[in-house]
C-alpha positions, 0 to 999 in steps of 0.5 A: 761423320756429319749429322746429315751423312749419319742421319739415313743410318739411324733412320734404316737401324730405327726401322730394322729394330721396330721391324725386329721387335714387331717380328718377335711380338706377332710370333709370341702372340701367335705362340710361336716363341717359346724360349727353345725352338721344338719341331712342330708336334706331328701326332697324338691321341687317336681311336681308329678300326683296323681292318679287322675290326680290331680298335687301334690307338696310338697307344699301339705305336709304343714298343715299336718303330711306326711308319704311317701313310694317309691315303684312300683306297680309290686312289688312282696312282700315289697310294697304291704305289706307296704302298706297294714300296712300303711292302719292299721295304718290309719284305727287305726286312725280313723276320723284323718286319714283325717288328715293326708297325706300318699303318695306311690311315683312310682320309676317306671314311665315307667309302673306305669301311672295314671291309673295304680296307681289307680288299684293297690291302690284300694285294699288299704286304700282310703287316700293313694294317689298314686303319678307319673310322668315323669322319670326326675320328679320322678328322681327329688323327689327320689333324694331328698328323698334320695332313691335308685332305679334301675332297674333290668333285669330278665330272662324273658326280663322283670324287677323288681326294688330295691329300698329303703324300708322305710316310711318316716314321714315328719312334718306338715311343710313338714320337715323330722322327721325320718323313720317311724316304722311300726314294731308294731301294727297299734294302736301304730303307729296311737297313735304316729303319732297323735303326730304330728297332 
């Protein structure tokens, strides 16, 4: 191969490896490279209210499988209807439902106090426990739990929230497992989550 046939190649392979190099240092200045590729720590230290009054910390996760969904109790459609599939899934589990932790965390505690946690869980499966607090503490855990929450203004002078929809499925150490699949029926998720028992 002549110089002029080979010089193109060595300018493409030049770019591809600064472009490499560049990749690597922004992603290690960002703290992004660290020798192992972990998944992105979801969780952590937290101090919330169940609806009974009762303080609840993360604490509280270890010893059994954990499912979470953050949400708000004057949501019109996602929440109701995950939890209500939540409630399937306990109800398939039958006596090991007690064995088990299902937690609603409030993304909005200027409206959803203790007492309002308890009237809109009543309509729910009994082993769901809904958990608030202060606007820095629920701040804290949706920070954590890496979960978007805004507030959105309506017409009315009134507001809704948008917020992250999933479940997640902590372990009996109160680590993340994964989002938990509530997308088939209450019996298949009751076998799977059993799994963690």
């Amino acid at each position: 191969m002549d110089r002029t046939a080979a010089r193109p190649l060595v300018i493409v392979s030049a770019f591809a490896g600064s472009l490499a190099i560049g990749l690597l240092l922004m992603l290690w200045t960002l703290g992004g490279v660290r020798g192992v590729t972990a998944p992105a720590a979801i969780g952590g230290p937290f101090q919330l209210t169940d609806q009974a009054g009762e303080t609840v910390t993360d604490k509280n996760l270890e010893g059994k499988p954990t499912l979470i969904f953050f949400g708000f109790t004057h949501c019109p459609d996602v929440c109701p209807t995950s939890l209500f599939e939540i409630s399937e899934v306990l109800r398939a589990m039958g006596t090991d439902a007690d064995r088990v932790n299902a937690y609603f965390i409030s993304v909005d505690p200027d409206r959803d106090n203790a007492s309002a946690m308890k009237d809109y869980l009543s309509s729910f499966d009994p082993h769901l426990k809904g958990l608030t607090g202060d606007s820095a503490a629920v701040a804290k855990v949706t920070s954590e739990y890496r979960v978007y929450a805004k507030k959105v203004p309506l017409k009315d002078g009134d507001y809704t929230m948008d917020h992250t929809a999933l479940v997640y499925l902590m372990d009996r150490d109160g680590h993340f497992v994964s989002p938990f699949n509530l997308k088939r029926t209450p019996e298949e998720a009751a076998a799977d989550l059993k799994h963690y028992l």
